[in-house]
N, C-alpha and C positions, 0 to 999 in steps of 0.2 A: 204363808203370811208371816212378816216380821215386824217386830215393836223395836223399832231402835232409836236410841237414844244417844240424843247427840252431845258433844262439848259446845260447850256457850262462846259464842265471839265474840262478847261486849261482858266486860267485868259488875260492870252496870245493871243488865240482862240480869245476870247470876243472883244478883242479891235481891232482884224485885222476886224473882217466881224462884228461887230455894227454898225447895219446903213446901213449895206448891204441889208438885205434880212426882207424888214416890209413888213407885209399885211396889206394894204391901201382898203379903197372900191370897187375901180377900178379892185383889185384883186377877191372880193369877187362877183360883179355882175358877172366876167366872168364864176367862177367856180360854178360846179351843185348846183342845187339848196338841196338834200340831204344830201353835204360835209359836213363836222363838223370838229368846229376847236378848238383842244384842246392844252392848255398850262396848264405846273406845275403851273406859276406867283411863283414869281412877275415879270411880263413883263417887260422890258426894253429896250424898242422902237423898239419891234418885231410886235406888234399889235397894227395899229390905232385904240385910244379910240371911235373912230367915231363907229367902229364893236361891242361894249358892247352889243347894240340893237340888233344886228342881232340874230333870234332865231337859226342859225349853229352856232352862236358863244356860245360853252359848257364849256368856263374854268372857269367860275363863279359855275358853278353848279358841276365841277370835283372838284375844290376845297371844296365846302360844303361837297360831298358824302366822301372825303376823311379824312375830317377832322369827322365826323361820324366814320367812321373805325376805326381810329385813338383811339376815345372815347371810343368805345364798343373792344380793344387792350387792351387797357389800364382797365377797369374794370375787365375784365376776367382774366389780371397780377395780379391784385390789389384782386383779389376774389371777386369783388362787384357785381357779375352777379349770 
């Protein structure tokens, strides 16, 4: 099971529910211990920094693998593969 959390499509959106809906620690002891929690980032006070540490916490590691993709996209446009 995953908690992911999305970028907002409307600038509009962003300011009514900012501030609405963080995941705090509190959040995280109740939820399983399996969950994983993934964001785009750059986060904007959807996720307390407190959860960096948490090993459910995967948006550090979704950002790396993606910007990887991203890398090996772009060699194979560019013919460097």
């Amino acid at each position: 099971m995953s908690m992911y959390l999305y970028q907002y499509s409307s600038v509009c959106f962003l300011f009514k529910v900012c501030g609405q809906y963080v995941i705090v620690p509190e959040t995280m002891r109740k939820a399983k211990k399996k969950m994983v929690v993934m964001h785009p980032l750059p986060r904007v006070n959807e996720i307390h920094p407190e959860l960096d540490s948490d090993p459910r916490a995967a948006y550090f590691r979704q950002a790396e693998n993606g910007m990887y993709v991203r890398m090996a996209l772009l060699a194979l446009v560019l013919g460097k593969c």
